[in-house]
C-alpha positions as CSV (number, residue, x, y, z in Angstrom):
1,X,-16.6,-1.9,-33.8
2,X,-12.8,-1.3,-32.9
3,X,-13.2,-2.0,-28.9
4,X,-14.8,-4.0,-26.3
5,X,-14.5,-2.8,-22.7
6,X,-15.6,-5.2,-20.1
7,X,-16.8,-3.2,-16.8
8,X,-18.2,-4.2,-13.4
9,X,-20.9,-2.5,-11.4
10,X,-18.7,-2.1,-8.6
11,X,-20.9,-3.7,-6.4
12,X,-23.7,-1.7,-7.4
13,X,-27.4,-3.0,-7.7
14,X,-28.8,-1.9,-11.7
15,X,-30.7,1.5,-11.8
16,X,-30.9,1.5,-15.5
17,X,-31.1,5.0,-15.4
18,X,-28.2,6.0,-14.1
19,X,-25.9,3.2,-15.9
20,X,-27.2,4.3,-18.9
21,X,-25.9,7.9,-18.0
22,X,-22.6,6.0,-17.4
23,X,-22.0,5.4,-20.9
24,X,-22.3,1.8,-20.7
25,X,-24.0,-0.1,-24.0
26,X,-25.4,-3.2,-21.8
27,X,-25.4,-4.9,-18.2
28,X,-25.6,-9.0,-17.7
29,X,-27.7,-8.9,-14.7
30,X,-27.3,-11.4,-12.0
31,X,-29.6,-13.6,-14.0
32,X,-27.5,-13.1,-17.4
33,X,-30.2,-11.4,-18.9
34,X,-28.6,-8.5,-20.8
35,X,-30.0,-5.0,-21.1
36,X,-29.3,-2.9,-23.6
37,X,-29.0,0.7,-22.5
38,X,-26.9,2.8,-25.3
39,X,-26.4,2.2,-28.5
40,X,-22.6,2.7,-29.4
41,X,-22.6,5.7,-30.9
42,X,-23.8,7.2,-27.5
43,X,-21.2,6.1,-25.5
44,X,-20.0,8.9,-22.8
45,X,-17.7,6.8,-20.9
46,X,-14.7,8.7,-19.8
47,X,-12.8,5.8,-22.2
48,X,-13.9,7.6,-24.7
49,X,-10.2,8.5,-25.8
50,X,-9.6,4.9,-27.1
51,X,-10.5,5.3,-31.2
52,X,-13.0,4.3,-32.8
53,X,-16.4,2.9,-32.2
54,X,-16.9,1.0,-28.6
55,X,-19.0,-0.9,-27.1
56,X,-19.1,-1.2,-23.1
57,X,-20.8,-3.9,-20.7
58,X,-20.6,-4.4,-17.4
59,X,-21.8,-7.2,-15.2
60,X,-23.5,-6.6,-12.1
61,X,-20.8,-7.2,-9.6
62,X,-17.4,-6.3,-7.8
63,X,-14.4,-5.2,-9.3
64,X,-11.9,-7.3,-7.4
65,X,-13.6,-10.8,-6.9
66,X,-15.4,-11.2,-10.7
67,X,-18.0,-12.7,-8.9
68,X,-20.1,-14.0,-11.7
69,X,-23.2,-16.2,-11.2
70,X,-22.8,-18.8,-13.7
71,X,-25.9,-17.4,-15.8
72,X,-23.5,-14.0,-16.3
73,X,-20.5,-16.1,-16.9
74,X,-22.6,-17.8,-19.8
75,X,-24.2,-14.4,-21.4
76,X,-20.8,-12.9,-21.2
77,X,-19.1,-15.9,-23.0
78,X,-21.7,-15.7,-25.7
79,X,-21.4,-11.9,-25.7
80,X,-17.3,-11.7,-25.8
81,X,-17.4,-14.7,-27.8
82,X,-20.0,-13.2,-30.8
83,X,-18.5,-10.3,-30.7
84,X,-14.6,-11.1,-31.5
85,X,-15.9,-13.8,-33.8
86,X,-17.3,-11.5,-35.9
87,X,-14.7,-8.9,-35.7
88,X,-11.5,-10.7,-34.7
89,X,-9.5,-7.6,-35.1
90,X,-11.6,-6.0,-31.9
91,X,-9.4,-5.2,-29.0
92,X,-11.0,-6.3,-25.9
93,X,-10.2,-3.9,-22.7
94,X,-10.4,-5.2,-18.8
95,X,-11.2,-2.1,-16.7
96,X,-10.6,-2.7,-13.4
97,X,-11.0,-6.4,-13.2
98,X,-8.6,-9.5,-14.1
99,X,-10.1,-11.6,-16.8
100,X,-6.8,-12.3,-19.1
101,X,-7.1,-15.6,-18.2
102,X,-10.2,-16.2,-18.7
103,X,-10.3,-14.5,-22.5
104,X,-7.7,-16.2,-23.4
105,X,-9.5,-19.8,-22.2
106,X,-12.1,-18.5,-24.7
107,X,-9.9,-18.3,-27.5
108,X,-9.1,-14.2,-27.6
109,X,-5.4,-13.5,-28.8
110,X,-2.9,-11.8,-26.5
111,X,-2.2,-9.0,-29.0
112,X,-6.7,-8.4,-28.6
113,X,-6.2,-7.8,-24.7
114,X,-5.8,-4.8,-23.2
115,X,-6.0,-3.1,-19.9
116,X,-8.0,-0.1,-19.6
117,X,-7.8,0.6,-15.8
């Protein structure tokens, strides 16, 4: 896996349907449970230009106020955490939110963040 996109609903309550026709691999629900909805080779997000294998989860919430409940702030941590661990040459892309701070509190390298918005 070469890239890890980190989405938001926009706002937008789960219809696991048409996220999944989004392109996105996973959703942390409000409760942090995570769904899985795509495997990786399925993706059809338009940021499909980036090379490489990616994965893509988004959190059910807004863009501009990363409005995590706590449970989602937890499954993402283990999520973001798992994943660079085990692949600490994965670039981890913030699309349309602000969370620089807050991956590199968890340890991600500068040179591993990227924008994708």
């Amino acid at each position: 896996m070469k890239n890890l996109v980190i989405h938001s609903t926009n706002g937008k309550e789960p219809d696991l349907m048409s996220y999944e026709d989004m392109g996105y691999s996973y959703i942390i629900n409000k409760d942090g449970y995570i769904s899985k909805l795509s495997p990786p080779d399925d993706i059809r997000f338009p940021l499909d230009t980036l090379s490489g294998k990616s994965i893509h989860i988004a959190y059910v919430g807004k863009d501009d106020d990363c409005d995590w409940t706590w449970e989602q702030h937890d499954s993402m941590e283990v999520f973001v955490k798992y994943h660079y661990l085990t692949n600490p040459n994965i670039k981890v892309y913030q699309y349309n939110i602000n969370i620089k701070p807050w991956l590199k509190d968890l340890g991600i390298k500068e040179k591993n963040i990227k924008n994708a918005s």
